[in-house]
N, CA, C and O atoms as CSV, one atom per row, in Angstrom:
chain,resi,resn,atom,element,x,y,z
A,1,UNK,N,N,-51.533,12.323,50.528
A,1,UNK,CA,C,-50.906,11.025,50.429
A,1,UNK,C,C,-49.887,11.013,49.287
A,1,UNK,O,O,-48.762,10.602,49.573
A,2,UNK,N,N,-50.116,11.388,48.094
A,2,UNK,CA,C,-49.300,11.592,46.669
A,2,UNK,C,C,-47.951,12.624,46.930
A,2,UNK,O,O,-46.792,12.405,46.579
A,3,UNK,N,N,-48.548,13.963,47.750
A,3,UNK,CA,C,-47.500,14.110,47.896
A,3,UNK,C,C,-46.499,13.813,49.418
A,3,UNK,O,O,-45.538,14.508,49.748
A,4,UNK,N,N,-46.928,12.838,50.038
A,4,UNK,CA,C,-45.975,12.055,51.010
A,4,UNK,C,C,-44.974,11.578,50.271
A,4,UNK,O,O,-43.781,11.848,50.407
A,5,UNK,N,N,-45.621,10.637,49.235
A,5,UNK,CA,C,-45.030,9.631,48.532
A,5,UNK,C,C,-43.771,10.561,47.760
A,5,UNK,O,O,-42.625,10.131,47.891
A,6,UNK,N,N,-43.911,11.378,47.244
A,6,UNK,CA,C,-42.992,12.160,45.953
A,6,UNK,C,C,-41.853,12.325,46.927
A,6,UNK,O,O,-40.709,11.979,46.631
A,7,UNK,N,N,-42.300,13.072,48.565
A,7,UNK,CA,C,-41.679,13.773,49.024
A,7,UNK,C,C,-40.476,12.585,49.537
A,7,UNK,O,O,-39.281,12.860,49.429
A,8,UNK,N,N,-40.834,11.551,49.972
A,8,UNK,CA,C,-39.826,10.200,50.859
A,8,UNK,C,C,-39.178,9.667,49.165
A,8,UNK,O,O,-38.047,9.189,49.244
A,9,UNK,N,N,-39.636,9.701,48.055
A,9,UNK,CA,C,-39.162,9.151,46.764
A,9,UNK,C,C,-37.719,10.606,46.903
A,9,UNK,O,O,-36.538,10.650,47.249
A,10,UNK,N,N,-38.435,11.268,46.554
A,10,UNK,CA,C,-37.284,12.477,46.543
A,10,UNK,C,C,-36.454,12.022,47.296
A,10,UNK,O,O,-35.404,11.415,47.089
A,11,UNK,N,N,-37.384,12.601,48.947
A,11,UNK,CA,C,-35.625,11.613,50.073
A,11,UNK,C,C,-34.801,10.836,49.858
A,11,UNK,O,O,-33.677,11.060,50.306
A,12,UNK,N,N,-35.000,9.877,49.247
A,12,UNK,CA,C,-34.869,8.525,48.824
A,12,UNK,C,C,-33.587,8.659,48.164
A,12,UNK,O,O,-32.515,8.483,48.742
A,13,UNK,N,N,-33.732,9.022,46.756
A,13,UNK,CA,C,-33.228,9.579,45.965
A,13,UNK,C,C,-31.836,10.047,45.876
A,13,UNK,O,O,-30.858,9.668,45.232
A,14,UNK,N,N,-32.128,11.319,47.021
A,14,UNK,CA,C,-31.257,12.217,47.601
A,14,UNK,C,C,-30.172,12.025,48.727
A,14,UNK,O,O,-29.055,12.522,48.871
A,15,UNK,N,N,-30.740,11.325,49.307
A,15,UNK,CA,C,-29.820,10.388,50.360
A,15,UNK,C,C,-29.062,9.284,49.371
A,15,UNK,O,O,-27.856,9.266,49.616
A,16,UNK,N,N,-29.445,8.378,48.338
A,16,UNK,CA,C,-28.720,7.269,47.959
A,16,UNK,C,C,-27.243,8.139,46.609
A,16,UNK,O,O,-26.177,7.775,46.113
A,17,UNK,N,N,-28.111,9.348,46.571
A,17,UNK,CA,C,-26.846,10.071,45.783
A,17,UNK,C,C,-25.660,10.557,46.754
A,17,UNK,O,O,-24.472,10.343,46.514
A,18,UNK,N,N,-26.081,11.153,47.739
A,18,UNK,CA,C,-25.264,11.607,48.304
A,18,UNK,C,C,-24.118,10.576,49.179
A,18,UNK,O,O,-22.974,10.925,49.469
A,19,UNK,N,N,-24.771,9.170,49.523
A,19,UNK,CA,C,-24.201,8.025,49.952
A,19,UNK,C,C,-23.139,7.694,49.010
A,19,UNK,O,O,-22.007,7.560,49.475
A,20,UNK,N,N,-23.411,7.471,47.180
A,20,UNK,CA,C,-22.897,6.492,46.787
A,20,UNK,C,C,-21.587,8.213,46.721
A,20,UNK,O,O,-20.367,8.062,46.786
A,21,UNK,N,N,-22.164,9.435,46.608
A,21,UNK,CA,C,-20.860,10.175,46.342
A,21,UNK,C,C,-19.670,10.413,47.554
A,21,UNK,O,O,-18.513,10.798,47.389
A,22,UNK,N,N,-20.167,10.150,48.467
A,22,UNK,CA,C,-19.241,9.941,49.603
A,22,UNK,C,C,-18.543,8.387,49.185
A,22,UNK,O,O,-17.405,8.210,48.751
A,23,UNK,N,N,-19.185,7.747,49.352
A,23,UNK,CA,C,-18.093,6.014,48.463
A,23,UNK,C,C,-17.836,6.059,47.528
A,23,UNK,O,O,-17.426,4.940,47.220
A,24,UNK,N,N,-17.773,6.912,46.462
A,24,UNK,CA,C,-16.964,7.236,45.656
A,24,UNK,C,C,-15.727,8.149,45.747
A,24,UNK,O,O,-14.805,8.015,44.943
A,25,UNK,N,N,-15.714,8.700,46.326
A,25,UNK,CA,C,-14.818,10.013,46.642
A,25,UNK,C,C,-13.685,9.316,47.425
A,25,UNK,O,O,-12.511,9.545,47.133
A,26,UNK,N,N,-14.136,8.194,48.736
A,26,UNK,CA,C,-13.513,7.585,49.344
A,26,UNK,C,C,-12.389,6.950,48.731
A,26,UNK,O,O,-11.164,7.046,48.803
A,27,UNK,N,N,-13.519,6.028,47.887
A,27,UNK,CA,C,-12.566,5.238,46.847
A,27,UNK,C,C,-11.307,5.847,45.948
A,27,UNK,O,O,-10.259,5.358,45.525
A,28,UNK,N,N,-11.998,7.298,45.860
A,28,UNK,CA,C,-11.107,7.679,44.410
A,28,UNK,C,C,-10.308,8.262,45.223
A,28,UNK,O,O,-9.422,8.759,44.527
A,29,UNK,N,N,-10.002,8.621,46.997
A,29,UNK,CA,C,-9.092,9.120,47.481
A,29,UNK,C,C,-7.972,7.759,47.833
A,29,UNK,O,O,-6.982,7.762,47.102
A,30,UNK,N,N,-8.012,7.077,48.452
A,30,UNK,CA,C,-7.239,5.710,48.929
A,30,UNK,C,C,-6.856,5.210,47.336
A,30,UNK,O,O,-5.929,4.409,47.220
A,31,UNK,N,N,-7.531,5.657,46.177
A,31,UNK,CA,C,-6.763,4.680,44.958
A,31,UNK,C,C,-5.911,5.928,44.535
A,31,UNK,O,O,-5.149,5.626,43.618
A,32,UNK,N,N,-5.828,7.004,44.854
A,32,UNK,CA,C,-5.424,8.323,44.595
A,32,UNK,C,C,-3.888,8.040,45.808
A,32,UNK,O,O,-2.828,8.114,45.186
A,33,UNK,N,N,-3.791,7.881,46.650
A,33,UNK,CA,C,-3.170,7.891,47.667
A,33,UNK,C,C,-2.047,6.564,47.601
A,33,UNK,O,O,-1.383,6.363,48.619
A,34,UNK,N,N,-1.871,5.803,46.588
A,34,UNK,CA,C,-1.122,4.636,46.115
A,34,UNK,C,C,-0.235,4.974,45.182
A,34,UNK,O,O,0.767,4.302,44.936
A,35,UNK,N,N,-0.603,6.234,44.497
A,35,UNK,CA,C,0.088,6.698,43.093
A,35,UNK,C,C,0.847,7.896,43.188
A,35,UNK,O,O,0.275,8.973,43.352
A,36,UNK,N,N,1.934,7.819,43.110
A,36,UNK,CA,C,2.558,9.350,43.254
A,36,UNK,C,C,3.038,9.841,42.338
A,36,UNK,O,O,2.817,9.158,41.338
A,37,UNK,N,N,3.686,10.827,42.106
A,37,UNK,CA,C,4.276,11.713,40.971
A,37,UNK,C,C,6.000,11.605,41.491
A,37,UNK,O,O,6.358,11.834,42.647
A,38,UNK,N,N,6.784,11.272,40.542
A,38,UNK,CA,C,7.880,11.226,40.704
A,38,UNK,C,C,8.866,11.881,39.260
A,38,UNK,O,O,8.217,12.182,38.258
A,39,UNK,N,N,9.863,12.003,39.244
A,39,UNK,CA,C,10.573,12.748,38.324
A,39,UNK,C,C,11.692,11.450,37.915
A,39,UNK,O,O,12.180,10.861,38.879
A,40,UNK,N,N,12.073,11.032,36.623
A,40,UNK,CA,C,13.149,10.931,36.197
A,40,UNK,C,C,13.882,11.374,35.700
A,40,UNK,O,O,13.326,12.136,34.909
A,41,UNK,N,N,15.529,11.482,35.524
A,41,UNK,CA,C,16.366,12.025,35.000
A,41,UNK,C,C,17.363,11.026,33.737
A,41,UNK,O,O,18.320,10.269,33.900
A,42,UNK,N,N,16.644,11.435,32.545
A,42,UNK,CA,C,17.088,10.695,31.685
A,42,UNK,C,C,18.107,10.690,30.659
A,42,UNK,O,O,17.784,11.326,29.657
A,43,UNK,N,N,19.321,10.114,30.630
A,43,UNK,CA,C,20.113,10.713,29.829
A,43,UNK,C,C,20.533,10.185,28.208
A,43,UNK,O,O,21.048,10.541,27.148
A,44,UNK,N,N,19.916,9.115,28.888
A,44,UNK,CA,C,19.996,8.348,27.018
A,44,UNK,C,C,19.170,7.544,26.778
A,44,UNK,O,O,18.571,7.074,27.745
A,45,UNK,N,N,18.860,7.132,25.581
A,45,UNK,CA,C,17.473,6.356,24.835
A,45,UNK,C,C,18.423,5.739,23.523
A,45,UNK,O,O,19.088,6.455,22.774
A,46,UNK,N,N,18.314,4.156,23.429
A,46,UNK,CA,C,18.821,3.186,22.753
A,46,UNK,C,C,18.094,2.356,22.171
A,46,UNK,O,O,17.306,1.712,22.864
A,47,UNK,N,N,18.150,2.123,20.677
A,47,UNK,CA,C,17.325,0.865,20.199
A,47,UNK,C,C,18.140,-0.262,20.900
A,47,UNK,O,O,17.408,-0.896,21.659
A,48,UNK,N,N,19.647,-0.788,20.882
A,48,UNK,CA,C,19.673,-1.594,21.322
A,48,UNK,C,C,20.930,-0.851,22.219
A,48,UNK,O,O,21.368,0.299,22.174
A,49,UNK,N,N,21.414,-2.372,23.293
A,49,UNK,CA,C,22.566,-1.625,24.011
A,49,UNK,C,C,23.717,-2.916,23.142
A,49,UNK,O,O,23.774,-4.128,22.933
A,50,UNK,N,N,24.676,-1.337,22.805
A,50,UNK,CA,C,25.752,-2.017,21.883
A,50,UNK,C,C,26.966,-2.399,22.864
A,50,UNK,O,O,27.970,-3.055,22.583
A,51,UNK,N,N,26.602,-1.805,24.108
A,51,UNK,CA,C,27.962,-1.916,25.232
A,51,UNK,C,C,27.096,-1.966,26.905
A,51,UNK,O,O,25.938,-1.654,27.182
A,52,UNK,N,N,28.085,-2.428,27.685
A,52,UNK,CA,C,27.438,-2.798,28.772
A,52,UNK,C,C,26.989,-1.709,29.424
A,52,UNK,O,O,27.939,-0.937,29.295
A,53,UNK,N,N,25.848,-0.927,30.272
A,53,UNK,CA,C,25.913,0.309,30.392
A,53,UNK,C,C,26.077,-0.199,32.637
A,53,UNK,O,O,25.401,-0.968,33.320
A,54,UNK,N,N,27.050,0.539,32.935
A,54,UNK,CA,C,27.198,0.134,33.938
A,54,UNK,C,C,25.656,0.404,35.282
A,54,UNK,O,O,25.288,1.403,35.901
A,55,UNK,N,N,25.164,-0.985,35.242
A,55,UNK,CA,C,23.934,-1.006,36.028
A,55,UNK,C,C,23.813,-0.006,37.554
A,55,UNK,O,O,22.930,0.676,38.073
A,56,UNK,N,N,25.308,-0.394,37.905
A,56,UNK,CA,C,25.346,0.080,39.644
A,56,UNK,C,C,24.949,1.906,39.704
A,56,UNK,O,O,24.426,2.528,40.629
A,57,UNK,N,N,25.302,2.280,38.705
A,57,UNK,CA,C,25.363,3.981,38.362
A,57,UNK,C,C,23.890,4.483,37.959
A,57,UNK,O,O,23.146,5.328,38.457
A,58,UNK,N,N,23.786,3.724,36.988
A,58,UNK,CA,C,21.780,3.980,35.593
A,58,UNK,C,C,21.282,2.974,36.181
A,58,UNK,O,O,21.898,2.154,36.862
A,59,UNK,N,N,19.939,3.000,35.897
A,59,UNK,CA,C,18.579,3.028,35.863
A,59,UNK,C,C,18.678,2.721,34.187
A,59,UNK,O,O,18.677,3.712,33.457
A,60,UNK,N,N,18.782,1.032,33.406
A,60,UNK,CA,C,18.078,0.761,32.508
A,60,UNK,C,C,16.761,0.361,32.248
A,60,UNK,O,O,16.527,-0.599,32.981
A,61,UNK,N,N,15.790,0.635,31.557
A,61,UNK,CA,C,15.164,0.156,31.440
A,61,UNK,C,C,14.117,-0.007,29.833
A,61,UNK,O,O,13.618,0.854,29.108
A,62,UNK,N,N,14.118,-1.300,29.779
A,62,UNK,CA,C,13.778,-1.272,28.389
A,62,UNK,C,C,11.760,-1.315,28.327
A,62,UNK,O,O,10.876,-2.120,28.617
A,63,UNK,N,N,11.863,0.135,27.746
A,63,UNK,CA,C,10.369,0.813,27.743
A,63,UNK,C,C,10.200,0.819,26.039
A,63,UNK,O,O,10.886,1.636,25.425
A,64,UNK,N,N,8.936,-0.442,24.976
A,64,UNK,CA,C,8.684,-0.539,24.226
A,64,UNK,C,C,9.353,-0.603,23.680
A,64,UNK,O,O,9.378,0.092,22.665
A,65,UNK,N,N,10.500,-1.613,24.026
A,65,UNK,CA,C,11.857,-1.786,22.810
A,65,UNK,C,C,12.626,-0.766,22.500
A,65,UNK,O,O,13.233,-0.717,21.431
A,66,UNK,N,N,12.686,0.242,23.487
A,66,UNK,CA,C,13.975,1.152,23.718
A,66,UNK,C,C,14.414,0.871,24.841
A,66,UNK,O,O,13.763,0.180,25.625
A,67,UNK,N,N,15.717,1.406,25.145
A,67,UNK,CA,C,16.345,0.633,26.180
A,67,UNK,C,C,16.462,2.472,26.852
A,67,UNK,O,O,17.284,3.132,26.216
A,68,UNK,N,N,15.994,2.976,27.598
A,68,UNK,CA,C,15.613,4.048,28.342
A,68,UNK,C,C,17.216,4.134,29.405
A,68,UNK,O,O,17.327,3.249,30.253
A,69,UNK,N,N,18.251,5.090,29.308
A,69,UNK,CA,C,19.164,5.002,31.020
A,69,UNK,C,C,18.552,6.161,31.458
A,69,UNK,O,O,18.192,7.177,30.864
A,70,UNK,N,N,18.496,5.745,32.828
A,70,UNK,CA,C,18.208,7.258,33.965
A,70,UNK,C,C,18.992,7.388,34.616
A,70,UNK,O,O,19.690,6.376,34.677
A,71,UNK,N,N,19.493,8.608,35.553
A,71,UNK,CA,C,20.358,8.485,36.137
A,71,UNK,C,C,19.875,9.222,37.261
A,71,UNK,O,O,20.632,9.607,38.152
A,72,UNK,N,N,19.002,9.371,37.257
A,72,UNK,CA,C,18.051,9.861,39.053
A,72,UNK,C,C,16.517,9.914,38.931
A,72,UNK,O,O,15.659,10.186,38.092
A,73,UNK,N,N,16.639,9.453,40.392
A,73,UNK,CA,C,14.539,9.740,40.659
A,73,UNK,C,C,14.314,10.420,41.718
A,73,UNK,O,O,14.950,10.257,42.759
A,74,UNK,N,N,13.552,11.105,41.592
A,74,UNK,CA,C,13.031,11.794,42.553
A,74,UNK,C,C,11.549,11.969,42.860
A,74,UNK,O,O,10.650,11.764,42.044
A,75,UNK,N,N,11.396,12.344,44.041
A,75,UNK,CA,C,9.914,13.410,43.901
A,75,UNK,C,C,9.441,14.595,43.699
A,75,UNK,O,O,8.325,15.089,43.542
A,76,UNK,N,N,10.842,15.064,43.744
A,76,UNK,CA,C,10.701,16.737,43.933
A,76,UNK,C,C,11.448,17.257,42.193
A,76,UNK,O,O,12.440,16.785,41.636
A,77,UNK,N,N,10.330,18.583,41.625
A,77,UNK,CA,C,11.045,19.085,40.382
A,77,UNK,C,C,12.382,19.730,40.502
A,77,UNK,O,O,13.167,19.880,39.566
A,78,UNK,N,N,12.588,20.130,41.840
A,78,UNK,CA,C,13.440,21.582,42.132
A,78,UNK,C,C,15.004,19.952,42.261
A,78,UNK,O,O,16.211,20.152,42.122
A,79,UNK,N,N,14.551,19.015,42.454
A,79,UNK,CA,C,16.296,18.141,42.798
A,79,UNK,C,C,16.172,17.223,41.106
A,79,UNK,O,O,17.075,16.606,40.541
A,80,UNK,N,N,15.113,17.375,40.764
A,80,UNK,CA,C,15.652,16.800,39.251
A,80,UNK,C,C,16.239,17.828,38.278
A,80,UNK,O,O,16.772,17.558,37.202
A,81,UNK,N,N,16.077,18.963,38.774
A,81,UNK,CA,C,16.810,19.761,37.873
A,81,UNK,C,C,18.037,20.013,38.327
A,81,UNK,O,O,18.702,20.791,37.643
A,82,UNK,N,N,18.565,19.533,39.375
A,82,UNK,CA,C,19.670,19.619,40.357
A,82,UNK,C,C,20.052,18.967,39.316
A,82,UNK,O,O,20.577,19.655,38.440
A,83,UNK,N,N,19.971,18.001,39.152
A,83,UNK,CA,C,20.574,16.415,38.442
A,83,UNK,C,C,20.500,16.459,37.700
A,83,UNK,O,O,21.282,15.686,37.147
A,84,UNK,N,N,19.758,17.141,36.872
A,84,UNK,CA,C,19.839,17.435,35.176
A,84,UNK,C,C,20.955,18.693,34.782
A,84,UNK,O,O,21.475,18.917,33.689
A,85,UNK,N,N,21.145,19.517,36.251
A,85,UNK,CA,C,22.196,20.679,35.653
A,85,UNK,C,C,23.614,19.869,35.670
A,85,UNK,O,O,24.635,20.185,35.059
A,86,UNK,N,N,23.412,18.720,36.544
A,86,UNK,CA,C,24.875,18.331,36.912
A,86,UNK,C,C,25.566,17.499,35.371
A,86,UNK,O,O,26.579,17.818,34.748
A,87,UNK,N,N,24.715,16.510,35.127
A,87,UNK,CA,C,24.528,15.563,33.729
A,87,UNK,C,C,25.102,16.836,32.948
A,87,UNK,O,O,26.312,17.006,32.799
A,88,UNK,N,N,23.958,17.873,32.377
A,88,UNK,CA,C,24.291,18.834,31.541
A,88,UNK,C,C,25.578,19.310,31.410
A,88,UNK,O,O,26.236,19.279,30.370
A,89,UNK,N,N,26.007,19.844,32.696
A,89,UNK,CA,C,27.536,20.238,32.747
A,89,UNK,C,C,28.802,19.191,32.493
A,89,UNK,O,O,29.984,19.503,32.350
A,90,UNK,N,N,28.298,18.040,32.480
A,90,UNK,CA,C,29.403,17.315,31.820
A,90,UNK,C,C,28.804,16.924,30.519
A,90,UNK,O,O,28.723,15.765,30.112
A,91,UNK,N,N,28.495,17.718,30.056
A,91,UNK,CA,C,27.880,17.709,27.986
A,91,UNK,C,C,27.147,16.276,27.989
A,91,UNK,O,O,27.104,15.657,26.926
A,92,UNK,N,N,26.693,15.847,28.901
A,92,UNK,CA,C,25.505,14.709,28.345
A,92,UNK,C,C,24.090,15.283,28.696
A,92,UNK,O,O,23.636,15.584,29.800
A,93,UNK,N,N,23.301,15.379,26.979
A,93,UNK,CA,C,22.164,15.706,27.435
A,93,UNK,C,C,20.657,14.830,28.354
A,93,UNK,O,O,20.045,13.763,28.306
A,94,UNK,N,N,20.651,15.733,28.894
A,94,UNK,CA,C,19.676,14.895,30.026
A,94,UNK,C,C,18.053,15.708,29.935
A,94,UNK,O,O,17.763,16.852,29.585
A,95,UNK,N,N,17.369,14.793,30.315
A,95,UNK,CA,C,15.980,15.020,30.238
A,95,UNK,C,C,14.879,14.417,31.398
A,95,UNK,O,O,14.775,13.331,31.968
A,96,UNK,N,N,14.279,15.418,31.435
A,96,UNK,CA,C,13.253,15.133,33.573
A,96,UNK,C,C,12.378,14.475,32.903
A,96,UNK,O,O,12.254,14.980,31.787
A,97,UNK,N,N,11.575,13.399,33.092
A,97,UNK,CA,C,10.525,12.614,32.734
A,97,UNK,C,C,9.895,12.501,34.065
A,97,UNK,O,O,10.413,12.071,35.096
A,98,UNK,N,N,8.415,13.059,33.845
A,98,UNK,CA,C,7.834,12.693,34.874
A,98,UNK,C,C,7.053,11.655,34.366
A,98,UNK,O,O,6.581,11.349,33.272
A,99,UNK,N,N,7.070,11.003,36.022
A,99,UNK,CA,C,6.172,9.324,35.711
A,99,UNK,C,C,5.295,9.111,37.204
A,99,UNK,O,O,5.427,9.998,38.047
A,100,UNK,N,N,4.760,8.400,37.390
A,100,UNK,CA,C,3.707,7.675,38.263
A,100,UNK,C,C,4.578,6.387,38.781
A,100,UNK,O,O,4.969,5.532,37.986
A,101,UNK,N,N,4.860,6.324,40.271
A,101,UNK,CA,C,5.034,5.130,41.069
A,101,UNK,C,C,4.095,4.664,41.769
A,101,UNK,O,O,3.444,5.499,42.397
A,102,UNK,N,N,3.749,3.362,41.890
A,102,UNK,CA,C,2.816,2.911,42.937
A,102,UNK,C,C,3.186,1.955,44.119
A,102,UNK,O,O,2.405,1.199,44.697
A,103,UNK,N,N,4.875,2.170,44.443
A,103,UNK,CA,C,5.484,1.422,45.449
A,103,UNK,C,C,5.302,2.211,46.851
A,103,UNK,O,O,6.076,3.167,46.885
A,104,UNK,N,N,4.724,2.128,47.700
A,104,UNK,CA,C,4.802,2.856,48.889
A,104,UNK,C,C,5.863,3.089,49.668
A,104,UNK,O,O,6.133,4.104,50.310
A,105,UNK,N,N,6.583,1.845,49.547
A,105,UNK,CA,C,8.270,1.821,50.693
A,105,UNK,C,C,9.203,2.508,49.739
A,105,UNK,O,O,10.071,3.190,50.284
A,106,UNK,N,N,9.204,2.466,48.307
A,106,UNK,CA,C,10.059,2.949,47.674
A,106,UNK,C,C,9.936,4.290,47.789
A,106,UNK,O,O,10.931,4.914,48.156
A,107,UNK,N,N,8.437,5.160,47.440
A,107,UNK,CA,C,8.342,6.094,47.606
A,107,UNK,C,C,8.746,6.581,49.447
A,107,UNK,O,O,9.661,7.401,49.511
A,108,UNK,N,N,8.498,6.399,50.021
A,108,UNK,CA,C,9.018,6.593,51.367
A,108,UNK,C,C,10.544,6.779,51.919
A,108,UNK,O,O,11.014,7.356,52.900
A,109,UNK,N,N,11.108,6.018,50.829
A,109,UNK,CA,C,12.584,5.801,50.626
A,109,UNK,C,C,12.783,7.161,50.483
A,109,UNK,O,O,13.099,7.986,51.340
A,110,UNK,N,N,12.497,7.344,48.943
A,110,UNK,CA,C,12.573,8.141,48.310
A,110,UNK,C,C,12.245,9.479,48.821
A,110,UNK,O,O,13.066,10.348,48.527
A,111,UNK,N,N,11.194,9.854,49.546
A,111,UNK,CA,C,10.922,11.167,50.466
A,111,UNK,C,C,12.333,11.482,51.443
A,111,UNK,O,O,12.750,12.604,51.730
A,112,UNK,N,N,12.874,10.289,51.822
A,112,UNK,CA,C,14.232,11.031,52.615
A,112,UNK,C,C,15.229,11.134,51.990
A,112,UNK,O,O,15.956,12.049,52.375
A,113,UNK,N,N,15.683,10.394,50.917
A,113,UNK,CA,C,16.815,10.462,50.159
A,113,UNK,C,C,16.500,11.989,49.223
A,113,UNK,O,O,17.443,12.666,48.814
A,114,UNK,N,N,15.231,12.328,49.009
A,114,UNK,CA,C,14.937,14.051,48.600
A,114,UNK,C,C,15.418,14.831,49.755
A,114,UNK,O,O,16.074,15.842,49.499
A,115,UNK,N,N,15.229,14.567,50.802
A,115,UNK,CA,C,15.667,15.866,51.800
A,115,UNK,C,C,16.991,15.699,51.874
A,115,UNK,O,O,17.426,16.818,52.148
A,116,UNK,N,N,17.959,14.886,51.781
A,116,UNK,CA,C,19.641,14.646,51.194
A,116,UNK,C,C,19.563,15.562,49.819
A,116,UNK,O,O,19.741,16.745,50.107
A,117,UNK,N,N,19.366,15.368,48.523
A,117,UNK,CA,C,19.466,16.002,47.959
A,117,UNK,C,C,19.055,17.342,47.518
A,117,UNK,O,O,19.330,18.057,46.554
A,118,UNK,N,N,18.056,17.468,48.892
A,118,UNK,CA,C,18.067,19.046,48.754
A,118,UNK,C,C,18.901,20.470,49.125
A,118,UNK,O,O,18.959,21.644,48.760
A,119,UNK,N,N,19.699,19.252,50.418
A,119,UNK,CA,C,20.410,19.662,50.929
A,119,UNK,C,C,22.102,19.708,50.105
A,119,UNK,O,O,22.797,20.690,49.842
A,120,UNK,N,N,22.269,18.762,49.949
A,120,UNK,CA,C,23.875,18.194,48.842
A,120,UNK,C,C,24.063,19.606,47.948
A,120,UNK,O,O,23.116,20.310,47.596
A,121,UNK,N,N,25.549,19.890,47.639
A,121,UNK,CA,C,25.934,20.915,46.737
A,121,UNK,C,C,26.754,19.942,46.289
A,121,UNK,O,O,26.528,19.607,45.126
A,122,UNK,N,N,27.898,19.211,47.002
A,122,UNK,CA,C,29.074,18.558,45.965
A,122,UNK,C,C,28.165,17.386,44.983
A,122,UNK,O,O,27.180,16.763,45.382
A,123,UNK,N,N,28.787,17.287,43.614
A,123,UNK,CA,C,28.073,16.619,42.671
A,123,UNK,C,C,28.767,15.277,43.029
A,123,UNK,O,O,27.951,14.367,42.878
A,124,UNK,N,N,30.147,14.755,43.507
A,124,UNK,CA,C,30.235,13.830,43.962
A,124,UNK,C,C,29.138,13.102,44.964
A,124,UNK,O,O,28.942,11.889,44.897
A,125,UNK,N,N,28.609,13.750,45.674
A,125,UNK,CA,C,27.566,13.283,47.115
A,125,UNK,C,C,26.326,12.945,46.131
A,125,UNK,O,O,25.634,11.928,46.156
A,126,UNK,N,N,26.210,14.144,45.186
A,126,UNK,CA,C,24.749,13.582,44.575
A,126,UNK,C,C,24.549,12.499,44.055
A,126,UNK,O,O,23.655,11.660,44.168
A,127,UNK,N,N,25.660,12.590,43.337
A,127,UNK,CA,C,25.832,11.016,42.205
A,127,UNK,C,C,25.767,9.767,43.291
A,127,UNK,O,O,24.968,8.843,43.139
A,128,UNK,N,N,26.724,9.840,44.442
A,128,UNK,CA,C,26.566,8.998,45.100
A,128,UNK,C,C,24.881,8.618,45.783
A,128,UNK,O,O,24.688,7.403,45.743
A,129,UNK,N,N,24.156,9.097,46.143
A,129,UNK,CA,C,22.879,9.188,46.786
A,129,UNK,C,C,21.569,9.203,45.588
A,129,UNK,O,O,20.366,8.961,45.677
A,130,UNK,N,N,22.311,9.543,44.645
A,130,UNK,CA,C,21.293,8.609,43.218
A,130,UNK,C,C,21.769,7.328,42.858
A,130,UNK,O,O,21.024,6.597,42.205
A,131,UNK,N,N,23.237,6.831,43.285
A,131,UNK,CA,C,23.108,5.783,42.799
A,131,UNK,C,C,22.638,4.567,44.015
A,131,UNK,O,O,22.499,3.375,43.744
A,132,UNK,N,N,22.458,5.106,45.236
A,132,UNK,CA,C,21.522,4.402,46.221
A,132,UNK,C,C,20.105,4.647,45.623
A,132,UNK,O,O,19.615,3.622,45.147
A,133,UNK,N,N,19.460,5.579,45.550
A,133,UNK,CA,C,18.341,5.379,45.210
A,133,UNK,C,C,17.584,4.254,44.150
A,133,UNK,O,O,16.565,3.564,44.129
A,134,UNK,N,N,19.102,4.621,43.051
A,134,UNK,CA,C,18.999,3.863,41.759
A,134,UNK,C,C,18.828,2.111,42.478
A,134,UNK,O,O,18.215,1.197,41.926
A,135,UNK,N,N,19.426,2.041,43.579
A,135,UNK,CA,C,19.476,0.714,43.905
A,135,UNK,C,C,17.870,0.333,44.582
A,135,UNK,O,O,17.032,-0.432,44.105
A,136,UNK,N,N,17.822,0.804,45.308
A,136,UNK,CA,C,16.499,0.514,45.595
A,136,UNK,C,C,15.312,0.347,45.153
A,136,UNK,O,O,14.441,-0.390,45.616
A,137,UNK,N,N,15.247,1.292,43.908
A,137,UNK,CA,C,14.654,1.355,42.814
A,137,UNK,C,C,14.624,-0.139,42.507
A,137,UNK,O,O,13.620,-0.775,42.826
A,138,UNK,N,N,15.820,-0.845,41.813
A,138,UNK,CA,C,15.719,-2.230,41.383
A,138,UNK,C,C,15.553,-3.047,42.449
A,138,UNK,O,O,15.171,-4.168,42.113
A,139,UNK,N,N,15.714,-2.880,43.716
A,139,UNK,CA,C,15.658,-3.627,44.659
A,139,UNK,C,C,14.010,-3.893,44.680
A,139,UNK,O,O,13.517,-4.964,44.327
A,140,UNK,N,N,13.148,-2.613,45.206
A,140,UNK,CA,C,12.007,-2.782,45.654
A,140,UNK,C,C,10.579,-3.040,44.250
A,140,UNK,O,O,9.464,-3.554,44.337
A,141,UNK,N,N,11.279,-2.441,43.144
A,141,UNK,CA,C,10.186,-2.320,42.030
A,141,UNK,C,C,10.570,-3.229,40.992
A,141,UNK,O,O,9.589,-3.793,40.508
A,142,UNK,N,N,11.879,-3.627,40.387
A,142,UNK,CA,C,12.644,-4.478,39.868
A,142,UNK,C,C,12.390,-5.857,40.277
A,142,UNK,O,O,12.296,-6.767,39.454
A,143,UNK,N,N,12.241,-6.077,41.945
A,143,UNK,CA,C,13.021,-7.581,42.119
A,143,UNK,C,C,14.409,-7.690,41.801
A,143,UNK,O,O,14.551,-8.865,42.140
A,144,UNK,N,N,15.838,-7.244,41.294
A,144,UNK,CA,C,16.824,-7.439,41.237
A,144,UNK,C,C,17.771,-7.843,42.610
A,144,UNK,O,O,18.974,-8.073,42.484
């Protein structure tokens, strides 16, 4: 009888671990699946802005009372360095910041406007197709 009891306690046990680790895992996949990894391309960092920095082109944004410009996002490392060689070559130093988005349509955006810039060689086309992105960016995560 005592050891019935140990043996269905054990069961018991063993089944409610293995339950709550399947609903956990679940959970931590679908809250995992909201957050992506994305790249910025950053070219300047300002205590304040002493001049207008033209919005339609950068990505301002004022992060802890610096005023942060970007000038591309991506998902992919291999097209932020695209965009960081291009910046570079006209002597402004630029810098990849990776960050965390949790917009789904933006990111989705963003997955096709990467296969454009994986493809793009002229730096005219790129600039142009970051500064769509750049728009959407404020469009969908901004409110602008």
């Amino acid at each position: 009888m005592k050891k019935n009891f140990i043996f269905y306690a054990f069961l018991a046990l063993l089944l409610g671990f293995v339950s709550a680790e399947v609903i956990y895992n679940d959970y931590k996949k679908n809250l995992d699946e909201t957050k992506y990894n994305a790249y910025l391309v950053q070219i300047g960092s300002f205590d304040e802005l002493d001049y207008e920095v033209n919005s339609d082109n950068y990505l301002v944004l004022n992060e802890d009372g610096v005023y942060n410009v970007y000038a591309g996002i991506t998902t992919k490392l291999d097209n932020a360095s695209k965009i960081k060689k291009l910046y570079d070559s006209k002597n402004i130093k630029s810098y990849i910041k990776p960050t965390i988005i949790d917009n789904v349509e933006f990111i989705s955006n963003l997955k096709q406007f990467d296969i454009l810039l994986e493809e793009v060689e002229n730096n005219d086309n790129l600039i142009s197709i970051n500064d769509v992105i750049i728009s959407r960016y404020e469009e969908l995560i901004l409110g602008k």
